[in-house]
N, CA, C and O atoms as a Tinker XYZ file with bonds, in Angstrom:
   272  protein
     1  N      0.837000   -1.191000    0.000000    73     2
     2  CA     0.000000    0.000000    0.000000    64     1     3
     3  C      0.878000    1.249000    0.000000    63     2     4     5
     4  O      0.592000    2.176000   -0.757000    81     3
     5  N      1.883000    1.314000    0.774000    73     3     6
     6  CA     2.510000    2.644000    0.782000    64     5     7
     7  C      3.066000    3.305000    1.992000    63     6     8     9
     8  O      3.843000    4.257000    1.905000    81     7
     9  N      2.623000    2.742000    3.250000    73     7    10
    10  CA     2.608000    3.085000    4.394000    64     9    11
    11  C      3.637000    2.943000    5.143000    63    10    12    13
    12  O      3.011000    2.543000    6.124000    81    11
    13  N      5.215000    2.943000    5.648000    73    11    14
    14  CA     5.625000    2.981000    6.237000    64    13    15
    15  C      5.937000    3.721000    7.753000    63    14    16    17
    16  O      5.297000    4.627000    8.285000    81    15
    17  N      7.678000    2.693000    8.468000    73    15    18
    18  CA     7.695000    3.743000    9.609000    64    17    19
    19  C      8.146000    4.971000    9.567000    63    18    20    21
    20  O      8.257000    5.655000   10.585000    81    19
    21  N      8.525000    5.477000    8.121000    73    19    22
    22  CA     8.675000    7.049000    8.057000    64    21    23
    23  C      7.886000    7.754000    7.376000    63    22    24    25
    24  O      8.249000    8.792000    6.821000    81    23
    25  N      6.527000    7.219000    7.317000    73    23    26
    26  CA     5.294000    8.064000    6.343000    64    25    27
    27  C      5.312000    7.390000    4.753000    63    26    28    29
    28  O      6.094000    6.555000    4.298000    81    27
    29  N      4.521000    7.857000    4.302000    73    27    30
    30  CA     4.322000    7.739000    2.996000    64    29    31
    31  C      5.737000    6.862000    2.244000    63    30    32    33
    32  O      6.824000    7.304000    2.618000    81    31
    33  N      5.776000    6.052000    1.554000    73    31    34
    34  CA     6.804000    5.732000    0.475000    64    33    35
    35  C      6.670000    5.596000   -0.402000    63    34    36    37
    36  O      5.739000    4.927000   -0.853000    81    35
    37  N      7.955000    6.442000   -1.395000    73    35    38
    38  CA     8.056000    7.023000   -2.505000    64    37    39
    39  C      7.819000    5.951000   -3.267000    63    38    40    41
    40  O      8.241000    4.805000   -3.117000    81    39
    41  N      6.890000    6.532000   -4.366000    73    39    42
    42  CA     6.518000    5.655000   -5.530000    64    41    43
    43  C      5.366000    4.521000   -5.153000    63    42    44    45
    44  O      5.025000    3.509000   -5.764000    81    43
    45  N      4.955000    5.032000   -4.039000    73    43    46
    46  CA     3.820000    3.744000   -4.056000    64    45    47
    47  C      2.444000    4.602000   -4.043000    63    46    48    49
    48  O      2.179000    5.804000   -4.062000    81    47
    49  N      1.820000    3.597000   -4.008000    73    47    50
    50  CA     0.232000    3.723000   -4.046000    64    49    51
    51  C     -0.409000    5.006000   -3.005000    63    50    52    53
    52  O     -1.246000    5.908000   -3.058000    81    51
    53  N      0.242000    4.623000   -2.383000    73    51    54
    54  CA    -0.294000    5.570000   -1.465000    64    53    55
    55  C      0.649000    7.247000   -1.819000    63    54    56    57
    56  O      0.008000    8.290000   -1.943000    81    55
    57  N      1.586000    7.226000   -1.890000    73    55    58
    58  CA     2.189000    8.412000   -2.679000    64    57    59
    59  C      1.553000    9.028000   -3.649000    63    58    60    61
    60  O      1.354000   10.242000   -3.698000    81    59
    61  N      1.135000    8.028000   -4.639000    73    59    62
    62  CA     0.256000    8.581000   -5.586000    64    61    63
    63  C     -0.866000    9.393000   -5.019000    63    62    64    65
    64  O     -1.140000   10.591000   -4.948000    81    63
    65  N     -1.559000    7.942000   -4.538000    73    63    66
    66  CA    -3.172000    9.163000   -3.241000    64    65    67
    67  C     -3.024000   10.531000   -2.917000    63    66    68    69
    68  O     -3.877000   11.416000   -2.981000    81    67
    69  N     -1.293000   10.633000   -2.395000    73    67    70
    70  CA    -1.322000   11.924000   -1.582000    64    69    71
    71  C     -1.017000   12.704000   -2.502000    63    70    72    73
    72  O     -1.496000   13.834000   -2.410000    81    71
    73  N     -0.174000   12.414000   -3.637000    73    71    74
    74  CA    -0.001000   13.472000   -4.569000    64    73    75
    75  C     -1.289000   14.123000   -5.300000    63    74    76    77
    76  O     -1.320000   15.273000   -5.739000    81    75
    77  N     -2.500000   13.048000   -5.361000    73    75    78
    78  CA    -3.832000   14.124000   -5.326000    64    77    79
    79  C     -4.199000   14.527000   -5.095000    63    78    80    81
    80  O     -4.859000   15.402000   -5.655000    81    79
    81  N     -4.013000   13.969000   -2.944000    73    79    82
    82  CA    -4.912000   14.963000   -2.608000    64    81    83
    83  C     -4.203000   16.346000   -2.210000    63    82    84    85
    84  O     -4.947000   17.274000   -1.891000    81    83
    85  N     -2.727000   16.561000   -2.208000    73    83    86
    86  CA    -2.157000   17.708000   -1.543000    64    85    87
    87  C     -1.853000   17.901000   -0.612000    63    86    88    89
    88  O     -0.893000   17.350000   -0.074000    81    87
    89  N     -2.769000   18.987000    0.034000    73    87    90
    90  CA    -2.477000   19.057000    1.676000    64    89    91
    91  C     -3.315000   18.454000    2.380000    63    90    92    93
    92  O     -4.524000   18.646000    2.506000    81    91
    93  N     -2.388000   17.437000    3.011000    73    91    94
    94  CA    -3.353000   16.463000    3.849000    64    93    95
    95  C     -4.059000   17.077000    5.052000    63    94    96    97
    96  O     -3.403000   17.785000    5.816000    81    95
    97  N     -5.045000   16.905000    5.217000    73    95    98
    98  CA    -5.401000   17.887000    6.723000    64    97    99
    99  C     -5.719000   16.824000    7.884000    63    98   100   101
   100  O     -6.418000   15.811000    7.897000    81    99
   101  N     -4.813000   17.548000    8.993000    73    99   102
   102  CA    -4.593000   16.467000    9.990000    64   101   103
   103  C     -6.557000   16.116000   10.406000    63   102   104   105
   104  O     -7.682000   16.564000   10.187000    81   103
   105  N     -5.847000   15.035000   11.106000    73   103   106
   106  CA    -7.448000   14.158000   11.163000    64   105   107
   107  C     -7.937000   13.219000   10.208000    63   106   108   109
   108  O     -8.658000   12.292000   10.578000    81   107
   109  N     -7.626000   13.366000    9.062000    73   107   110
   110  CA    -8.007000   13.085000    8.004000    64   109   111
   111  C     -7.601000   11.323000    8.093000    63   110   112   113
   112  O     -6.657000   10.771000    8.658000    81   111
   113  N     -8.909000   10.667000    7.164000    73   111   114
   114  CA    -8.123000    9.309000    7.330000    64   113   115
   115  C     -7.186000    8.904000    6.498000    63   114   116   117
   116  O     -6.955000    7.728000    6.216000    81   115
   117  N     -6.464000   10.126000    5.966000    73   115   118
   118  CA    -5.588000    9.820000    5.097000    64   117   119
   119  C     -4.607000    9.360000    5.922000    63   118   120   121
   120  O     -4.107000    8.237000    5.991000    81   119
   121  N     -4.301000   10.745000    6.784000    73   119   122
   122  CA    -3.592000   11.407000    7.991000    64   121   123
   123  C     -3.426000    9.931000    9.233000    63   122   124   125
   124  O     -2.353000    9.552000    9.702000    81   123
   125  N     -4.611000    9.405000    9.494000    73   123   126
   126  CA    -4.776000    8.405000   10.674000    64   125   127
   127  C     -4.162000    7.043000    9.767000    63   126   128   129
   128  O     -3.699000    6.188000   10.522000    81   127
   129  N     -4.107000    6.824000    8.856000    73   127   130
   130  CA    -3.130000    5.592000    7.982000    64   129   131
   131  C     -2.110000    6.204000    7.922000    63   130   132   133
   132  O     -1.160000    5.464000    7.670000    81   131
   133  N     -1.895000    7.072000    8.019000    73   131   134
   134  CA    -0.194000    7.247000    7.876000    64   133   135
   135  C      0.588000    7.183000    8.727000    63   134   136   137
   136  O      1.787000    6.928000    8.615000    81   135
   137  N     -0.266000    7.503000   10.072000    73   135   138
   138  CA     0.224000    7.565000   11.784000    64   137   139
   139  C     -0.086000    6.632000   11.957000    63   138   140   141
   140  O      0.649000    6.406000   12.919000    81   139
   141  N     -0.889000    5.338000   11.771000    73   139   142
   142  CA    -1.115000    3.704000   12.285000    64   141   143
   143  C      0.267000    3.186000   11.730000    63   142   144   145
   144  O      1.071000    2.685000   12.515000    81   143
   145  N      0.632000    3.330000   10.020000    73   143   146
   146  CA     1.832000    2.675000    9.430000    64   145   147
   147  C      2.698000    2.921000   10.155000    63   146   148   149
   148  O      3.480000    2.036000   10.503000    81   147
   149  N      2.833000    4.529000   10.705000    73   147   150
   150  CA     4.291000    4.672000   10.975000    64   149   151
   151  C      4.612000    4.316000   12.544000    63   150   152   153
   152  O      5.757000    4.171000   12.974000    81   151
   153  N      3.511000    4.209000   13.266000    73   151   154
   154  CA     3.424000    3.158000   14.633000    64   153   155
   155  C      3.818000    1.769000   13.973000    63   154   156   157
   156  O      4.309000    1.049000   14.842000    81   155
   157  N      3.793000    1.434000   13.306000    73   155   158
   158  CA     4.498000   -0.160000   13.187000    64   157   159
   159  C      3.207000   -1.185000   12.802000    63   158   160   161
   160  O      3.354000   -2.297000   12.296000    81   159
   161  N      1.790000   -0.512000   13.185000    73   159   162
   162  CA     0.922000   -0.765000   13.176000    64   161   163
   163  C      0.214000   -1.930000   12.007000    63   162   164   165
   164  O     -0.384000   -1.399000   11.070000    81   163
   165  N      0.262000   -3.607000   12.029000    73   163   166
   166  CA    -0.189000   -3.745000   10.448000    64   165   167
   167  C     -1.387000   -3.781000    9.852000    63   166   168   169
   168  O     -2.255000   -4.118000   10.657000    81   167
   169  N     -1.739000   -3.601000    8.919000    73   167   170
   170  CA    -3.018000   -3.405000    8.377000    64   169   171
   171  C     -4.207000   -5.083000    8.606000    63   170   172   173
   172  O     -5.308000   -5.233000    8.074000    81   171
   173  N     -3.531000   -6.036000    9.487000    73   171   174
   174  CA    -4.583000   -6.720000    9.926000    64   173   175
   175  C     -4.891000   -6.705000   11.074000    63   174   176   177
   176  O     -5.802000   -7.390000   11.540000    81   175
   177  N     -4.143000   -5.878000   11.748000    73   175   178
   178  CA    -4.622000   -5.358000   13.258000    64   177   179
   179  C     -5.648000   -4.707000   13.412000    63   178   180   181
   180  O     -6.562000   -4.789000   14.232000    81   179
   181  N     -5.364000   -3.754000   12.202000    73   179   182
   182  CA    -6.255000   -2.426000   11.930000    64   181   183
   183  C     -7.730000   -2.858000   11.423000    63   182   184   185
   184  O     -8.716000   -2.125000   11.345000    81   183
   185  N     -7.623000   -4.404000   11.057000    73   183   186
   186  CA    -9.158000   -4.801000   10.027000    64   185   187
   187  C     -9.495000   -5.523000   10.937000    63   186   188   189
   188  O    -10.694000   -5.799000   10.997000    81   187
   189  N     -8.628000   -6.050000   11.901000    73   187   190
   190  CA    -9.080000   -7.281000   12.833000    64   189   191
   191  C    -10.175000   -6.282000   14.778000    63   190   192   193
   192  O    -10.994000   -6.728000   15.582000    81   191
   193  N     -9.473000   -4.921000   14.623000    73   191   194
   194  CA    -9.788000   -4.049000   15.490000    64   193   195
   195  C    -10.970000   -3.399000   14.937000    63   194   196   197
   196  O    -11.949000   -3.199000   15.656000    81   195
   197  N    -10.948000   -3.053000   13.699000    73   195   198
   198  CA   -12.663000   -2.370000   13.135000    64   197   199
   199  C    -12.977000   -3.550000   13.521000    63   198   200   201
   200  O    -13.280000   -3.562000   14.713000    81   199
   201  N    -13.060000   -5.054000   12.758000    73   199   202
   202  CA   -14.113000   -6.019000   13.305000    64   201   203
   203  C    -14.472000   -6.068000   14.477000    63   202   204   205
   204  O    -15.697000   -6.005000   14.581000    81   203
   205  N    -13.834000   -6.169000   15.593000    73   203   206
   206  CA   -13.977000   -6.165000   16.884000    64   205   207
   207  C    -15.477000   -4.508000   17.437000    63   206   208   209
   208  O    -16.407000   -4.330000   18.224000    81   207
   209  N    -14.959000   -4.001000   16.681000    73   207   210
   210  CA   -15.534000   -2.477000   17.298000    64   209   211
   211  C    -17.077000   -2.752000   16.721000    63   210   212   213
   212  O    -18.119000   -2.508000   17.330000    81   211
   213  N    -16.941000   -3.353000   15.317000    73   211   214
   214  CA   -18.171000   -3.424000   14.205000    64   213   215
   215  C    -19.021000   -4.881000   15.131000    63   214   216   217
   216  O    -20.166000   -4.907000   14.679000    81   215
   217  N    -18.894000   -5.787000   15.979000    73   215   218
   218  CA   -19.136000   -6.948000   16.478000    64   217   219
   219  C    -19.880000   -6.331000   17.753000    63   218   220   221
   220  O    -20.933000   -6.725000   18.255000    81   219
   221  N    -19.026000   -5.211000   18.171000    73   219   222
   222  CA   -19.129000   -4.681000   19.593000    64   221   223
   223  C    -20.380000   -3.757000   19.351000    63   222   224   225
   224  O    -21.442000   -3.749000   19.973000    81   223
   225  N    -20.033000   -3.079000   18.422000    73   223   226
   226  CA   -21.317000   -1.958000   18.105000    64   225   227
   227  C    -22.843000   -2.648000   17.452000    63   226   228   229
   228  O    -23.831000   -2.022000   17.068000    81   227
   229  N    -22.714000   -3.540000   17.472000    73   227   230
   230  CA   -24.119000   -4.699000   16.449000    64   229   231
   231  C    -24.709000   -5.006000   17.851000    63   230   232   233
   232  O    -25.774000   -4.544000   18.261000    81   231
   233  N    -24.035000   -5.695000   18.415000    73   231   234
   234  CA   -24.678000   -6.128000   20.011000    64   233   235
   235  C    -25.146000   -5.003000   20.591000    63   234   236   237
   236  O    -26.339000   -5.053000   20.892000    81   235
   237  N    -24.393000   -3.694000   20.917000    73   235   238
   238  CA   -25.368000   -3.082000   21.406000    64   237   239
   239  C    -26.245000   -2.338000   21.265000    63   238   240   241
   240  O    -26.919000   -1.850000   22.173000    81   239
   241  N    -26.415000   -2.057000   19.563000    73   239   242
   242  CA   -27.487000   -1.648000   18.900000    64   241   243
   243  C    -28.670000   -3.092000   19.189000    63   242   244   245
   244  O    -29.683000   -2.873000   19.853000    81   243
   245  N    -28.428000   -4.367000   18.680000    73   243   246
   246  CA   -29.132000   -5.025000   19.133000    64   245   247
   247  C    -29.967000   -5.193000   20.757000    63   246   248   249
   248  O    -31.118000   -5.626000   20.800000    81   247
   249  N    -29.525000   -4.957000   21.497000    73   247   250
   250  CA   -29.817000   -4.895000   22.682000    64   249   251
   251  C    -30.398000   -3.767000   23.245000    63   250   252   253
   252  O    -31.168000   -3.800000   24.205000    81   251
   253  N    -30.029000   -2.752000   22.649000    73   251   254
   254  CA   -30.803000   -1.194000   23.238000    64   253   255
   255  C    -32.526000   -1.839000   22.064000    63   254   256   257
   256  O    -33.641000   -1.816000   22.587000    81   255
   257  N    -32.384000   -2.193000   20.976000    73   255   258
   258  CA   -33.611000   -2.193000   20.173000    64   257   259
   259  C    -34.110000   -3.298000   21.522000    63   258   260   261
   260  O    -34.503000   -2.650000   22.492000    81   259
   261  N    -34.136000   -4.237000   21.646000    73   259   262
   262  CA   -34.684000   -5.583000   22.412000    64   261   263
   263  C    -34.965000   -4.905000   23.730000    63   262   264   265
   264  O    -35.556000   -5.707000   24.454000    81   263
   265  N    -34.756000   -3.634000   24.386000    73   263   266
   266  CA   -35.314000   -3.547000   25.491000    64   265   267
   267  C    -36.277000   -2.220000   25.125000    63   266   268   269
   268  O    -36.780000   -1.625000   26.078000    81   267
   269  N    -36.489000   -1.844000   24.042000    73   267   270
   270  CA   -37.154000   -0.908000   23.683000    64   269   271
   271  C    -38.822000   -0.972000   24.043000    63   270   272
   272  O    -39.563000   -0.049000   23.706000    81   271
């Protein structure tokens, strides 16, 4: 993808991304992949942690509806 521990790397995919979009503006989830990569962070942590959150958030949408 592009993501390393010193930001962005040259010539990849993700270089390209940023060369469209410009100025990245912090916050941005451009911005939050670039600070997960450069934590060391790998991108199945990152899919395995949305699942977790997406598992977590179903139950308790389910459960607030069921006591409604």
């Amino acid at each position: 993808m592009g993501f390393g521990s010193g930001g962005v790397i040259v010539g990849s995919t993700a270089a390209a991304l940023q060369a469209s979009i410009g100025n990245v503006a912090a916050g941005s989830l451009f911005a939050t992949v670039t600070s997960v990569g450069m934590a060391g962070v790998g991108l199945s942590t990152v899919v395995a942690t949305g699942g977790v959150g997406a598992v977590v958030g179903g139950v308790v949408y389910a459960a607030k509806k069921w006591y409604e």
